[in-house]
N, C-alpha and C positions, 0 to 999 in steps of 0.2 A: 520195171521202170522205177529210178527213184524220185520219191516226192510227186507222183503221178498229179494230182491234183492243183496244186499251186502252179505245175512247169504249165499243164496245159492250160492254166487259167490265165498265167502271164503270157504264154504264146498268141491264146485268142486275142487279146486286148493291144496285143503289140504290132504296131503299123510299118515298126521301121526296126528289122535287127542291126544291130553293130556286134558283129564279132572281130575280140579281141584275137590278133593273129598269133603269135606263139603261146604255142597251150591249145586253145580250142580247134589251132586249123593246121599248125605245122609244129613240129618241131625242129625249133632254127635250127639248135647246135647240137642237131644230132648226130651228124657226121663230121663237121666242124668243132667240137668241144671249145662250149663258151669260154673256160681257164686260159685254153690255146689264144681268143683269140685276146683274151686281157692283157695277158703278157706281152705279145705285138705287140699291143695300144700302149701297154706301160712303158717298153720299150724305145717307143718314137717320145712317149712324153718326155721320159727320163731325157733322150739328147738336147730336149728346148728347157726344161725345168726339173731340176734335181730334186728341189720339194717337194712340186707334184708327184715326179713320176714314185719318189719312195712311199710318198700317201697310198698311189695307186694299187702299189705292189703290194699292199695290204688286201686288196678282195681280188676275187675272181670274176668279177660282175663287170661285163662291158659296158653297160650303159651307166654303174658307178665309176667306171673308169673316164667316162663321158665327160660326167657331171664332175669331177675331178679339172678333167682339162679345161673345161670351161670355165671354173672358177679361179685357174690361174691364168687366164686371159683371154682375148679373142682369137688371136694366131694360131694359143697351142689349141683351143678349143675347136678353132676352125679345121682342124689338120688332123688332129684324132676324129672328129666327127665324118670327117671322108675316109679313113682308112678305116673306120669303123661299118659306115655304108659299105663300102667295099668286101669287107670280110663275111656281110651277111648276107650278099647277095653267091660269094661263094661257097656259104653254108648250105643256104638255102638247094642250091645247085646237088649236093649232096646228101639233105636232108631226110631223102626217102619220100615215102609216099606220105599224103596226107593225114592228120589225127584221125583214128578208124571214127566213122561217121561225119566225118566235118565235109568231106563230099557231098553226102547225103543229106546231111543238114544246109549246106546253100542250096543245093538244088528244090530242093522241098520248098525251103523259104520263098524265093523266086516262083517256084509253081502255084504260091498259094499266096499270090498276088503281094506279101510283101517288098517294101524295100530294104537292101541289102549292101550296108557298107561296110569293110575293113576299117580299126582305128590300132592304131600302135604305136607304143615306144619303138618298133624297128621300122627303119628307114620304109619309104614307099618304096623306092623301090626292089630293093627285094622280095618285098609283097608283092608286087607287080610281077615277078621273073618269075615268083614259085607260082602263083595263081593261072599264069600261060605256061610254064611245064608241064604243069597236071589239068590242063583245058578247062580252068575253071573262070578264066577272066568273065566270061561272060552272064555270072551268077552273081557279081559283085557289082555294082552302080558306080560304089566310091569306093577310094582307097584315102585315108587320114593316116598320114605315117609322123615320125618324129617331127615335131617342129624344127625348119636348121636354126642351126645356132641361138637356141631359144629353149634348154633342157628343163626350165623352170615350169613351162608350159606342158609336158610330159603327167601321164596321168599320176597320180590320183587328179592333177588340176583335172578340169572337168573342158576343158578348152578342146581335146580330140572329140569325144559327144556335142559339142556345141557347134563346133565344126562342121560334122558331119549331118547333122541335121542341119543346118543351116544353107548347104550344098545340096541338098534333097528339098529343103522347101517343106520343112515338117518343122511344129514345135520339139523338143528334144525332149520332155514329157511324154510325148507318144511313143518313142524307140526305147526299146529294150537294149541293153548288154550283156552280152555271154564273154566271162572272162575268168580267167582261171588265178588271178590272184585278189586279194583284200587292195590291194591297189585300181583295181576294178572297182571294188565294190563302194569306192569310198568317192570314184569318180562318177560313177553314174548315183547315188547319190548326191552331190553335189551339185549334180547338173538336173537334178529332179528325172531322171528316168530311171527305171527298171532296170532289176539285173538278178541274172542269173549265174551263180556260179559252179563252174565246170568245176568239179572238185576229182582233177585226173591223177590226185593221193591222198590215199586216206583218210588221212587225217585234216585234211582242209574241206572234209561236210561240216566238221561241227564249229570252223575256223568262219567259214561263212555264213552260216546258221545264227554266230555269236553276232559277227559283223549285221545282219538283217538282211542278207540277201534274203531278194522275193522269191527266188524257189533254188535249189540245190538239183545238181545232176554229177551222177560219176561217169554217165556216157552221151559222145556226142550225137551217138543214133537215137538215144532219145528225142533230141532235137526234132531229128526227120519223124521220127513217129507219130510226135504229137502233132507236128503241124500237117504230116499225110492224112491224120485220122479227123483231119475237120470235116 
């Protein structure tokens, strides 16, 4: 287990997980390749806005392509943000099974009286579609997905955490985050809670180590370990 010590010390002390959903619990565009679905997105942008869509065509990143649309307006940003829902709830569909342990670890959490909510820059509902594919809704309280038409609000802001504890009826100092980017790490900061960073490469232990996550892990079975082993 990595960083045995600090994970199970943040695990004991934490009343409320929030795991971050692509990275710790699925991988959205694993079947799906995120590139694929940018290009759609740049595509529809480019026929309402030619500046946007050539900005666009610049990354690979759906949810830059988001933030793209929505800063050249409400319309185009309205329209990319549903054909963007859309395309991850048919990733999802396709994704495969869940991040190895990330079963393990809601069930655990759940078994061991914590509370348990989903927050993400991907839509809810495809969190919702994949989490009843694989029979997990039931391990989850809440789901916190993009804000619509509102990308400013998207983590690092700390508005998903604040959120989600606030739906649970818990200060957001008591909940933990498990998230597998420095975008994580910088939101639950902000929001004054814990966090743990899935480091599912690499090179992002010592990425999160630098950022001050409270404990580092390269596997989600850890998760289930320490909290089975209370």
């Amino acid at each position: 287990m990595t960083h045995t010590d600090p994970l199970t010390e943040i695990l004991a002390n934490a009343r409320v997980l929030l795991f971050d959903f692509d990275g710790p619990v699925c991988d959205v565009f694993a079947g799906l390749p995120a590139p694929e679905v940018a290009r759609e997105l740049t595509a529809l942008l480019s026929a309402r806005d030619a500046a946007a869509g050539a900005k666009a065509a610049r990354t690979d990143d759906p949810i830059e392509v988001l933030r793209i649309a929505h800063e050249a307006g409400t319309e185009p940003g309205r329209r990319i943000e549903q054909a963007l829902t859309s395309a991850e709830v048919r990733a999802v569909a396709v994704a495969g099974q869940p991040t190895p342990g990330a079963a393990e670890a809601l069930r655990a959490a759940r078994a061991a009286g914590r509370g348990v909510a989903v927050v993400s820059d991907n839509s809810a509902e495809c969190v919702q579609a994949f989490l009843e594919l694989h029979g997990l809704q039931e391990h989850v309280t809440h789901i916190v997905g993009r804000p619509s038409e509102q990308p400013h609000l998207m983590k690092p802001n700390p508005f998903p955490l604040i959120t989600a504890a606030e739906q649970m009826h818990i200060d957001v100092t008591s909940c933990t985050l498990i998230g597998d980017s420095l975008t994580d790490v910088r939101a639950a900061h902000a929001a004054g809670a814990k966090v743990i960073g899935y480091a599912d490469e690499p090179h992002k232990a010592d990425l999160f180590s630098e950022a001050q996550a409270d404990a580092v892990t390269e596997h989600m079975q850890d998760i289930a370990d320490a909290l089975t082993a209370e």
